[in-house]
C-alpha positions in Angstrom: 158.8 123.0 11.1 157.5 119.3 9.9 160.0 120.2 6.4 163.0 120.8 8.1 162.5 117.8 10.7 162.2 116.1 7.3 165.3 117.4 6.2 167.0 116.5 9.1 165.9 112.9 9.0 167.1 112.5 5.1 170.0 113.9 6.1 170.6 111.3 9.0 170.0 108.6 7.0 171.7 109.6 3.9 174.9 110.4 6.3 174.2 106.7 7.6 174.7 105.5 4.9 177.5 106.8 3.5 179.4 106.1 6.8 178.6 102.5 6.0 180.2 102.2 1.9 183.3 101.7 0.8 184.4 103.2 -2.1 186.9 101.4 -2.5 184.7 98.4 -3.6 182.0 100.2 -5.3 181.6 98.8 -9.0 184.4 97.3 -9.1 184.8 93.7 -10.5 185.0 91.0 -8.0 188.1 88.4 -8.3 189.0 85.5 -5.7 192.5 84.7 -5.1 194.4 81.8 -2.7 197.4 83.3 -0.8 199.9 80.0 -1.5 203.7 82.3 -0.8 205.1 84.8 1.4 204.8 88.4 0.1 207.4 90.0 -1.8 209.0 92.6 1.3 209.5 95.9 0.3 210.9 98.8 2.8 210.0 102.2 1.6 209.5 105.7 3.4 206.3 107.6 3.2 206.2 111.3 3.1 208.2 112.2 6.6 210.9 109.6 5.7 209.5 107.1 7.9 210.1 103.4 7.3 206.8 101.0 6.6 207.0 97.6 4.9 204.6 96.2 2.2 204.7 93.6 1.0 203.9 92.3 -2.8 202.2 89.3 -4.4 201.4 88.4 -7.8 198.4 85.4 -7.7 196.5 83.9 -10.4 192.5 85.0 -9.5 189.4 83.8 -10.8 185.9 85.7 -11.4 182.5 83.7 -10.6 182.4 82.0 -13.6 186.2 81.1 -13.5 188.2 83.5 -15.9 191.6 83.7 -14.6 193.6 87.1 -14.5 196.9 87.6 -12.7 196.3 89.9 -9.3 199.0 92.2 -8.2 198.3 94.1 -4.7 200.4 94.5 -1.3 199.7 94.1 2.1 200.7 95.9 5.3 201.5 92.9 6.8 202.8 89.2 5.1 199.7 87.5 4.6 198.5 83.9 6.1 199.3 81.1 3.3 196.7 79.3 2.3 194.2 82.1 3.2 191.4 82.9 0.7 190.5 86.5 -0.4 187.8 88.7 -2.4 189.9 90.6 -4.5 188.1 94.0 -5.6 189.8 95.0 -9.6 189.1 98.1 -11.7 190.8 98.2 -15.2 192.1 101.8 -14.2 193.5 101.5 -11.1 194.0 97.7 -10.3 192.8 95.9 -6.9 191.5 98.9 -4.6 190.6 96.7 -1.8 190.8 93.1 -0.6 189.3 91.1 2.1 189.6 87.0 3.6 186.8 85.0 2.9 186.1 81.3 4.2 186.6 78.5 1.8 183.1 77.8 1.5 181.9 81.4 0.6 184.0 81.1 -2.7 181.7 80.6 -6.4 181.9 76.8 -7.2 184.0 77.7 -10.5 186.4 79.5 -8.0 186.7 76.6 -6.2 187.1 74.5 -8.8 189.6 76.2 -10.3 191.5 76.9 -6.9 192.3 73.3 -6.2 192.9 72.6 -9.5 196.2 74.9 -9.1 
């Protein structure tokens, strides 16, 4: 009885926690990019021929310690200019996921190297 209450609770928590990752950002390298132009529009169909738009950008980014790489993702909407983002990249499959962060929760280096642009 006490083992399988056990079980139960690992179980719990291990399902916890998994609800809470993203796997989309696991390992992957971190990049921070300024949004300074509309998105490229793009109307496409998904698999049931209905219309969505994405749109496409093409922004230098910069790691913590201020590398700069040239970011390529889309958007499901145009994004807000002059918005900051944390770019997740993997060598394999490119940005996987992206979120807006604050001015002043970029790296110095990244900032830096921002207003420099």
């Amino acid at each position: 009885m006490k083992r399988s209450i056990a079980m139960l609770v690992i179980l719990v928590v291990f399902a916890s926690i998994l609800a809470g990752c993203n796997f989309q950002r696991m390992g992957k390298d971190i990049y921070y990019v300024q949004i300074t132009m509309d998105g490229q529009k793009e109307e496409t169909t998904d698999d049931k021929d209905n219309p969505f738009t994405t749109y496409k950008y093409s922004l230098p980014a910069f790691d913590e310690e201020g590398t700069e790489k040239t970011m390529e993702f889309t958007a499901q909407k145009n994004l807000r200019k002059e918005a900051y983002l944390r770019v997740y990249y993997s060598s394999k499959k490119g940005v996987t996921s992206w979120e807006e962060v604050q001015k002043d929760d970029l790296p110095a280096k990244v900032k830096e190297k921002l207003e420099s642009e």
